[in-house]
N, CA, C and O atoms as CSV, one atom per row, in Angstrom:
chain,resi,resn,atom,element,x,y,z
A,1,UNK,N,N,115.194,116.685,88.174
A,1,UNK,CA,C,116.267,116.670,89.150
A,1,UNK,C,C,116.468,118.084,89.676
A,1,UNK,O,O,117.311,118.869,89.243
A,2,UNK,N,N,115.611,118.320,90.646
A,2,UNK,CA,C,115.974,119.660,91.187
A,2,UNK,C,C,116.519,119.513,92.459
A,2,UNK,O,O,116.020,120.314,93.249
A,3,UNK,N,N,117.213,118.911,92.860
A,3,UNK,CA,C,117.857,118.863,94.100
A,3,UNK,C,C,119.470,119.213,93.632
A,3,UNK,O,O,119.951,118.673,92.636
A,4,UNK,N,N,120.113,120.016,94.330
A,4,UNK,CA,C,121.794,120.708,94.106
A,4,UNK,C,C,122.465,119.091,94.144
A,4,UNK,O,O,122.278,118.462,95.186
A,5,UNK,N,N,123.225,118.429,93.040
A,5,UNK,CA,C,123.919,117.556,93.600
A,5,UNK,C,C,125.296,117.901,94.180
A,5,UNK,O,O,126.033,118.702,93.605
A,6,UNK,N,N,125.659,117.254,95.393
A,6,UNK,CA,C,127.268,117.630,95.978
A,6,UNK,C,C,128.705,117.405,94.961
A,6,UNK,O,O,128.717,116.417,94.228
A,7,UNK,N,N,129.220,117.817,94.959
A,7,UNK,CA,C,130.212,118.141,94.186
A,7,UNK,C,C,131.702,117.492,94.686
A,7,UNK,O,O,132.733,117.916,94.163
A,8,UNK,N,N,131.738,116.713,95.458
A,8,UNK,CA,C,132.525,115.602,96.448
A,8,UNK,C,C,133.064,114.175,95.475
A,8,UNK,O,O,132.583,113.535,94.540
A,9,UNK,N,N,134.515,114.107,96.414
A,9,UNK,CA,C,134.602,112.969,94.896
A,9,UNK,C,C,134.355,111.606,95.688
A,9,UNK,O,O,134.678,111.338,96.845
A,10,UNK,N,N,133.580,110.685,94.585
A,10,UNK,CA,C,133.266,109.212,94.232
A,10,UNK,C,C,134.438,108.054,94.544
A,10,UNK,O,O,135.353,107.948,93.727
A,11,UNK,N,N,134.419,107.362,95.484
A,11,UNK,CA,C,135.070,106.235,95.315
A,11,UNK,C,C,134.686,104.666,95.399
A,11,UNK,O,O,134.178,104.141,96.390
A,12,UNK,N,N,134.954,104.124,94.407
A,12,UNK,CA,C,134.619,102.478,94.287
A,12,UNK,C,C,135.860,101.955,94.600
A,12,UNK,O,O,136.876,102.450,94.111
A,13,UNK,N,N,135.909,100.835,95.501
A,13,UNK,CA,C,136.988,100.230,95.749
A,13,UNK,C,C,136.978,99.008,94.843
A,13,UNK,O,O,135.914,98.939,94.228
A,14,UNK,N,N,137.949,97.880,94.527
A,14,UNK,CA,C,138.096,97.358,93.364
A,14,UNK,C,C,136.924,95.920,94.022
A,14,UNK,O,O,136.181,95.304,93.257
A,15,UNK,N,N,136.986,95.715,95.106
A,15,UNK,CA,C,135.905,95.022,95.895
A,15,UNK,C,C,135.064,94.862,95.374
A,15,UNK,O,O,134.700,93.816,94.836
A,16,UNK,N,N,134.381,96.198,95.421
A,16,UNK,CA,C,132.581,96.574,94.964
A,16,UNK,C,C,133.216,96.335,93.146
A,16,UNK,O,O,133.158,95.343,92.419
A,17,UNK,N,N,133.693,97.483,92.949
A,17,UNK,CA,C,133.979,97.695,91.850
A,17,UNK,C,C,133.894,96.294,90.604
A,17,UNK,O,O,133.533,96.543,89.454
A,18,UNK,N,N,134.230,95.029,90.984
A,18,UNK,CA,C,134.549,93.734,90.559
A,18,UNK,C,C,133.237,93.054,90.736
A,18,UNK,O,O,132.590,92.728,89.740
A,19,UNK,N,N,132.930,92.887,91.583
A,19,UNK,CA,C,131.927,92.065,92.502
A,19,UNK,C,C,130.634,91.813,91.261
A,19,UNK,O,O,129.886,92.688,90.824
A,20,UNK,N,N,130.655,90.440,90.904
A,20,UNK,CA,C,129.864,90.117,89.905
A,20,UNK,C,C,128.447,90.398,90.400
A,20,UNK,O,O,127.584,90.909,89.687
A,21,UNK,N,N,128.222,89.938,91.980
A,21,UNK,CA,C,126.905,89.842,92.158
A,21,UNK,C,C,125.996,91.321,91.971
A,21,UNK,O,O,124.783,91.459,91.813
A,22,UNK,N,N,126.949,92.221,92.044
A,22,UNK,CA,C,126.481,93.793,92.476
A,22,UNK,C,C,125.652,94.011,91.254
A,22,UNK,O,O,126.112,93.382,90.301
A,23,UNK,N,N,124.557,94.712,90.965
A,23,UNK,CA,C,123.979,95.124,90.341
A,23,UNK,C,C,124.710,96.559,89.578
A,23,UNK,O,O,124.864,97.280,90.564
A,24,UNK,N,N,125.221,97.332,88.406
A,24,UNK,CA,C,126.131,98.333,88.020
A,24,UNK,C,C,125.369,99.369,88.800
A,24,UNK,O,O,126.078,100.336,89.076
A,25,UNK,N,N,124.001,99.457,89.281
A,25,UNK,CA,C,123.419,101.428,89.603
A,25,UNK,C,C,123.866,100.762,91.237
A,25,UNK,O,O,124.148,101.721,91.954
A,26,UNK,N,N,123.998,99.501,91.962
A,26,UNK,CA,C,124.706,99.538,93.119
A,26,UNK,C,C,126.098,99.972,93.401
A,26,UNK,O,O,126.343,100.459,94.505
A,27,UNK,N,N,127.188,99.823,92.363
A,27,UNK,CA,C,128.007,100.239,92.130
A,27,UNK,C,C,128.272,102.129,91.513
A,27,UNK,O,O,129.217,102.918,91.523
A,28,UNK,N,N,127.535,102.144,91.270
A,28,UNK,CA,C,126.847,103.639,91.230
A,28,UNK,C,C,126.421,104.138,92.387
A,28,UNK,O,O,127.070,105.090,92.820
A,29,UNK,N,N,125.619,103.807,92.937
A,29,UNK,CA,C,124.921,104.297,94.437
A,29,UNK,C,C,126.430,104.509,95.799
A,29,UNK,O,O,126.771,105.398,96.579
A,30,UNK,N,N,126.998,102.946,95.389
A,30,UNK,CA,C,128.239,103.136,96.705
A,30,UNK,C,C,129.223,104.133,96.093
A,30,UNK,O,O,129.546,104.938,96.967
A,31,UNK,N,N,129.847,104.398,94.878
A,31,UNK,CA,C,130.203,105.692,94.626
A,31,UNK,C,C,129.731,107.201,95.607
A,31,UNK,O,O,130.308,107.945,96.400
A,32,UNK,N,N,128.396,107.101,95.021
A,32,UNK,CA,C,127.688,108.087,95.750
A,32,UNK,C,C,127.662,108.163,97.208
A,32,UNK,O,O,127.967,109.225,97.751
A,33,UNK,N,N,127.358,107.238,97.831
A,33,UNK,CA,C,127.325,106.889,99.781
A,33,UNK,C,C,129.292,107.691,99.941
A,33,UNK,O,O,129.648,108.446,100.845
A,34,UNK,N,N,130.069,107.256,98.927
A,34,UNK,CA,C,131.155,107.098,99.620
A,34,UNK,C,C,131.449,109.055,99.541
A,34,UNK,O,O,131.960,109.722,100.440
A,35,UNK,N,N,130.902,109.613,98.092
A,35,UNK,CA,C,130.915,110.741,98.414
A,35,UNK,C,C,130.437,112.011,98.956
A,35,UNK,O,O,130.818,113.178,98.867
A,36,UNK,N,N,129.254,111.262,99.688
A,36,UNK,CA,C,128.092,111.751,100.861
A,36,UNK,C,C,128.909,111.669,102.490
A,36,UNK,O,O,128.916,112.413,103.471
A,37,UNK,N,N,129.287,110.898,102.291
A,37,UNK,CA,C,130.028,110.316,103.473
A,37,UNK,C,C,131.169,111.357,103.685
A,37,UNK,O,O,131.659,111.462,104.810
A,38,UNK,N,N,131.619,112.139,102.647
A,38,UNK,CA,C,132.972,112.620,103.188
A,38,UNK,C,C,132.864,114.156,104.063
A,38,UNK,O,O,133.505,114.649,104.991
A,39,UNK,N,N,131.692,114.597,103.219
A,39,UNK,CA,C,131.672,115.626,104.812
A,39,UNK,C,C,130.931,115.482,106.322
A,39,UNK,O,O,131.063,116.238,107.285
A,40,UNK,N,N,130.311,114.561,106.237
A,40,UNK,CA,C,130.168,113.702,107.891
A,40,UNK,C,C,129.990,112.685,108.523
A,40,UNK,O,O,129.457,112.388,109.593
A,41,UNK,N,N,130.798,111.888,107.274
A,41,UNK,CA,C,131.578,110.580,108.143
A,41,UNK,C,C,130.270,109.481,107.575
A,41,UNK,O,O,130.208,108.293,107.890
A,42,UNK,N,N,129.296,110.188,106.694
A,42,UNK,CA,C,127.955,108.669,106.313
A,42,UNK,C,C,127.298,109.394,105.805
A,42,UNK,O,O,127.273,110.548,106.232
A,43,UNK,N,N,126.654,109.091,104.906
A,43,UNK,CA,C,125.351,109.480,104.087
A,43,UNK,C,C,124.166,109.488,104.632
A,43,UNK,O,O,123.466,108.643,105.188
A,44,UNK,N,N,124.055,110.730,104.342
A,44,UNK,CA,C,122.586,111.582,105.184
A,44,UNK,C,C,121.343,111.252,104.039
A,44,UNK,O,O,120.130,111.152,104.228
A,45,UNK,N,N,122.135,111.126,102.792
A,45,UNK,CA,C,120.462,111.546,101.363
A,45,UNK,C,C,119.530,110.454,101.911
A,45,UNK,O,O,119.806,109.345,102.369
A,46,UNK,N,N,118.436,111.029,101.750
A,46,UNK,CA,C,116.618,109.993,101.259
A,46,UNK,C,C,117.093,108.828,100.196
A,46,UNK,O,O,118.207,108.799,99.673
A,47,UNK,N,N,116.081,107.914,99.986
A,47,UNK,CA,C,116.263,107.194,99.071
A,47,UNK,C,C,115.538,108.245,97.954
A,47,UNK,O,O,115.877,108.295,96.771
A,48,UNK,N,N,114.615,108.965,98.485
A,48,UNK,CA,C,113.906,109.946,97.331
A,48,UNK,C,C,115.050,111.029,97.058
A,48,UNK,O,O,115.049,111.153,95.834
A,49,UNK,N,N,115.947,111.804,97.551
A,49,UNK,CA,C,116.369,112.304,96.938
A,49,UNK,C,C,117.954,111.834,96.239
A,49,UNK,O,O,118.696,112.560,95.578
A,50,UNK,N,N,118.134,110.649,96.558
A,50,UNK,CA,C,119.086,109.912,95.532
A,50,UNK,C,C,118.659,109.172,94.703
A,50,UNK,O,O,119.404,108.474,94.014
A,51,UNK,N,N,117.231,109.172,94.589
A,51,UNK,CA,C,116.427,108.497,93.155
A,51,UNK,C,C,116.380,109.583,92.234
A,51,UNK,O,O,116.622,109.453,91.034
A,52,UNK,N,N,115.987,110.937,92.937
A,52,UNK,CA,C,115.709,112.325,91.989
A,52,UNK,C,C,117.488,112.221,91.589
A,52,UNK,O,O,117.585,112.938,90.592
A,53,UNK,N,N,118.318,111.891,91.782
A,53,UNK,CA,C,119.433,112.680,90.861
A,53,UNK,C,C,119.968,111.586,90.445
A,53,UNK,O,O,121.127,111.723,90.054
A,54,UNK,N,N,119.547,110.576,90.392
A,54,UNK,CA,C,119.851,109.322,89.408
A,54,UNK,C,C,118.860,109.254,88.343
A,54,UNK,O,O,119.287,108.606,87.387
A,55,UNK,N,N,117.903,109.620,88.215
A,55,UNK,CA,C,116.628,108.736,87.510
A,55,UNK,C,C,116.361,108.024,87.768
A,55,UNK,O,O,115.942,107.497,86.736
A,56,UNK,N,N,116.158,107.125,88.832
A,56,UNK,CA,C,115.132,106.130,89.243
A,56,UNK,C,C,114.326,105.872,90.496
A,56,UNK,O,O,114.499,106.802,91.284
A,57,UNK,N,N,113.614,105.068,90.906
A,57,UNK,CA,C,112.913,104.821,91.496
A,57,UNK,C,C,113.287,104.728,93.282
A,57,UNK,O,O,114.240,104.040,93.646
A,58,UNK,N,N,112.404,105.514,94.329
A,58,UNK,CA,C,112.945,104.928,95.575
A,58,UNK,C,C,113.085,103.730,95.579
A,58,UNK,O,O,114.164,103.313,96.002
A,59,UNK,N,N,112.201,102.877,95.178
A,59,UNK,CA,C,112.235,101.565,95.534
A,59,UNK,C,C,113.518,100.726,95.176
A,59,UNK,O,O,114.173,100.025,95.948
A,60,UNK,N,N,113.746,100.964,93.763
A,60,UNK,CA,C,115.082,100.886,93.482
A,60,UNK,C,C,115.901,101.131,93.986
A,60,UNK,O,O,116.725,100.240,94.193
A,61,UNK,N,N,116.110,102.264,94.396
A,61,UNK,CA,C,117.472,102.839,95.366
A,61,UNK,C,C,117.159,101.718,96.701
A,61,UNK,O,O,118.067,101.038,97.180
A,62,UNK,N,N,116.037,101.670,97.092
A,62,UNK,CA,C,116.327,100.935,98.652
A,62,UNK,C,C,116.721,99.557,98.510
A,62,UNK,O,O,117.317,98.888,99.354
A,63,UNK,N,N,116.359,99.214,97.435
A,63,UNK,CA,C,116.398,97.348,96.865
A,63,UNK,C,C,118.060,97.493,96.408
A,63,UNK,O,O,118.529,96.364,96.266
A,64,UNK,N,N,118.994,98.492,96.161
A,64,UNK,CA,C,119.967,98.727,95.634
A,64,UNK,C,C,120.696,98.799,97.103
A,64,UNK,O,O,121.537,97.928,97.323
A,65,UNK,N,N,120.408,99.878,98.235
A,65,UNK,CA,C,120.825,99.677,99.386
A,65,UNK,C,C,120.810,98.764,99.948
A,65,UNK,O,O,121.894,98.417,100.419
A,66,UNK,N,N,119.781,98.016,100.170
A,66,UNK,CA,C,119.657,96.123,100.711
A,66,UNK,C,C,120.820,95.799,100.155
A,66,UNK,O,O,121.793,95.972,100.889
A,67,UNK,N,N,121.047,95.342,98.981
A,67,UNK,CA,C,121.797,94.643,98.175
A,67,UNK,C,C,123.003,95.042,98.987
A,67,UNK,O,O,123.293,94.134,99.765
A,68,UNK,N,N,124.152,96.528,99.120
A,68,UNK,CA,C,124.879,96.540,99.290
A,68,UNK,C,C,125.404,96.608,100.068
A,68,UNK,O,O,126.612,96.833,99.992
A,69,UNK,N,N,124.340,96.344,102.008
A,69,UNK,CA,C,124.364,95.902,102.928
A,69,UNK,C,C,124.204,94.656,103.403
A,69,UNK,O,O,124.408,94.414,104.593
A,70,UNK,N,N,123.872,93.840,102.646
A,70,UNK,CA,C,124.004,92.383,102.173
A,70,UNK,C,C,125.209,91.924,102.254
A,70,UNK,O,O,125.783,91.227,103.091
A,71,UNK,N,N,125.523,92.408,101.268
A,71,UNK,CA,C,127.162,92.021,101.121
A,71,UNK,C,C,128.401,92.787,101.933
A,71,UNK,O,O,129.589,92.471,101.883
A,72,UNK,N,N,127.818,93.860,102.680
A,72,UNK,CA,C,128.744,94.055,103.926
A,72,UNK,C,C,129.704,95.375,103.313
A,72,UNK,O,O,130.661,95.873,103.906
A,73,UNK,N,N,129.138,95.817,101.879
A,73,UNK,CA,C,129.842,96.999,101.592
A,73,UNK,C,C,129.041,98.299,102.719
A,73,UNK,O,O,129.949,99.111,102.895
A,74,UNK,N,N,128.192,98.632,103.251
A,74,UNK,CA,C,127.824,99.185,104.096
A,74,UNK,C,C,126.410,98.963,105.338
A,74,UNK,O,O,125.468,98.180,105.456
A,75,UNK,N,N,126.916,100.076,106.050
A,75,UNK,CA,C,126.040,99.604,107.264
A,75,UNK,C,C,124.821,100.638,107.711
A,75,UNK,O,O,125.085,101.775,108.103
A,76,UNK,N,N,123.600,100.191,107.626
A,76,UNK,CA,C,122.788,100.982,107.632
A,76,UNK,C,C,122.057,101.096,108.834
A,76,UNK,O,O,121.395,100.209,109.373
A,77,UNK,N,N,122.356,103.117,109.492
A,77,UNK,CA,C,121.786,102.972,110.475
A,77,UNK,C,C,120.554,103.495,110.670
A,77,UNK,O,O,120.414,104.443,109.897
A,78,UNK,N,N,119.294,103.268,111.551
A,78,UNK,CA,C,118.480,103.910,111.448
A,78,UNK,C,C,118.174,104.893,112.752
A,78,UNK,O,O,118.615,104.637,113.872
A,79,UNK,N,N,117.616,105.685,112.545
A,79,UNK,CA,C,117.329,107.270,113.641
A,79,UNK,C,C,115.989,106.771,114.352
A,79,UNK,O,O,115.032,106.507,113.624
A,80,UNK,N,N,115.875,106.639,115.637
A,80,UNK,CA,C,114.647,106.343,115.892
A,80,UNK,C,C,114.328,107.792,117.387
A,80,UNK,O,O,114.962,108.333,118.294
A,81,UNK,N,N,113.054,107.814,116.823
A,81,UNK,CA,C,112.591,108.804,118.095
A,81,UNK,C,C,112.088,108.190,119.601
A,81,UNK,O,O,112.190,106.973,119.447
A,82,UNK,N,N,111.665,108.406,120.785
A,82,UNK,CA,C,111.482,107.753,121.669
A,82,UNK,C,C,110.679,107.066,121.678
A,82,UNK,O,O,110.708,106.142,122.490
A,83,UNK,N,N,109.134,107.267,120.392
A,83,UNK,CA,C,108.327,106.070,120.224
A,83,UNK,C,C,108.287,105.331,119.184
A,83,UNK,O,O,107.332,104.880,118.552
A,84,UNK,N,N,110.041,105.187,118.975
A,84,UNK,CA,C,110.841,103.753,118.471
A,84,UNK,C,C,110.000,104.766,116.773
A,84,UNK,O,O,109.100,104.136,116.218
A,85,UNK,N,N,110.181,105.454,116.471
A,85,UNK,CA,C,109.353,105.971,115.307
A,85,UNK,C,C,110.749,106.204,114.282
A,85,UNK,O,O,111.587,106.981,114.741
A,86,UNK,N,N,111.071,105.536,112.829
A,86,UNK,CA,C,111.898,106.239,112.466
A,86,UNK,C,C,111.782,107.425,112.044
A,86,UNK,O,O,110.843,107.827,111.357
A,87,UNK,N,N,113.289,108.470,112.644
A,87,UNK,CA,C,113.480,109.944,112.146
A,87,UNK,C,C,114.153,109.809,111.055
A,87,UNK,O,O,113.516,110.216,110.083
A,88,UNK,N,N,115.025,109.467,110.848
A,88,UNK,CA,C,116.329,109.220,109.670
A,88,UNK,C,C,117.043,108.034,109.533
A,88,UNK,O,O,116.828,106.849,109.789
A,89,UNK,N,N,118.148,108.825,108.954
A,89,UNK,CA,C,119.060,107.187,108.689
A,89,UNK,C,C,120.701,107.468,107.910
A,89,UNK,O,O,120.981,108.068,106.872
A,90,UNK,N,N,121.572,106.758,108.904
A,90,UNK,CA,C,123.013,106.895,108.633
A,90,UNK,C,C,123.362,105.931,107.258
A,90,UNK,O,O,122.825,104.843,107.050
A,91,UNK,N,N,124.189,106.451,106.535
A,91,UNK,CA,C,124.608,104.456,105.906
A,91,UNK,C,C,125.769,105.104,106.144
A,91,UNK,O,O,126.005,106.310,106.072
A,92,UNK,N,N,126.656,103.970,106.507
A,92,UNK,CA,C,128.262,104.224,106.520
A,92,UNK,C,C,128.738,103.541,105.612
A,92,UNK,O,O,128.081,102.766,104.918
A,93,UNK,N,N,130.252,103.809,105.491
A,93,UNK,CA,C,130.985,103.171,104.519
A,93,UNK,C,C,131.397,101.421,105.472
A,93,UNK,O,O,131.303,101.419,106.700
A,94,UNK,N,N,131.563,100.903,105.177
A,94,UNK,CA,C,132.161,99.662,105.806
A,94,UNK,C,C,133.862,99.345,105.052
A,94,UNK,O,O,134.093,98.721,104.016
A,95,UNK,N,N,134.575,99.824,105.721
A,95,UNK,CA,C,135.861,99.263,105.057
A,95,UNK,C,C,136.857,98.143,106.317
A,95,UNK,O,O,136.935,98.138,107.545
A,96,UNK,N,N,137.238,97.632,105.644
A,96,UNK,CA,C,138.282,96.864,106.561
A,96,UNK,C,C,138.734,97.361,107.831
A,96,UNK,O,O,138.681,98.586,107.725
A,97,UNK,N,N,139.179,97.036,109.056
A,97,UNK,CA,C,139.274,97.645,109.925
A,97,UNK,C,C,138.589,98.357,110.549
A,97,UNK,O,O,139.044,98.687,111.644
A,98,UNK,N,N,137.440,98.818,110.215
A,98,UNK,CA,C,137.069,100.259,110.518
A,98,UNK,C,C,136.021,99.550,111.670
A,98,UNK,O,O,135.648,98.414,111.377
A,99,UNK,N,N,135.573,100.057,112.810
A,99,UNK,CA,C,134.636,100.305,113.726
A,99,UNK,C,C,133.358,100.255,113.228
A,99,UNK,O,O,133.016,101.276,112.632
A,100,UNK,N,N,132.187,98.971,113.326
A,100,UNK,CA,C,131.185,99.384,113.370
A,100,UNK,C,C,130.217,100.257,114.295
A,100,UNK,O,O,130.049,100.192,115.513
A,101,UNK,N,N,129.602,101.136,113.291
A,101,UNK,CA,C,128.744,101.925,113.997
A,101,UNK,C,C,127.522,101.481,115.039
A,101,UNK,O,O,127.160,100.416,114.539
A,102,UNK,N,N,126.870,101.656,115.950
A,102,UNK,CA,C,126.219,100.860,116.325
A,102,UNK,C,C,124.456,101.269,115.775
A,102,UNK,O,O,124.079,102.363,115.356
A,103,UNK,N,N,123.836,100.337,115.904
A,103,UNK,CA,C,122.919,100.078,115.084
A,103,UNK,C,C,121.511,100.362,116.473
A,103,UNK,O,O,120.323,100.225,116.184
């Protein structure tokens, strides 16, 4: 784990937090999104570098992100360049009320 982890605080809402179907490192991960999110509004990390400071696998992390865009705890955007190529990728928080981002 050589990547600096952010030092931002974690929030699970009792939603996620409860939610039988959630897998516990999904409930772990939206912790994390929610405290990525607070200095610009969505989570910027790789799935590689939020696998390096968990211990596990990209694949995991992305099968963990599916999951929790599934269920509408967040919204995942993707960065595309002009030949439709992905650059990056937003995830937002999804809370009640709130404005989806557009996709």
């Amino acid at each position: 784990m050589n990547q600096e982890k952010p030092g931002y605080w974690a929030v699970i809402p009792a939603k996620v937090r409860y939610d039988e179907d959630l897998r516990p490192n999904a409930k772990l991960l939206y912790a994390e999104i929610t405290a990525l999110s607070n200095a610009e509004g969505y989570c910027w990390a790789s799935n590689d570098r939020l696998a390096d400071w968990y211990g596990i696998s990209p694949k995991t992390v992305e099968s963990l992100i599916r999951q929790l865009a599934r269920k509408g705890y967040i919204t995942v955007e993707l960065l595309r360049d002009d030949k439709k190529a992905i650059t990056g990728r937003r995830i937002w928080i999804d809370r009640p009320g709130d404005p989806v981002p557009p996709i």
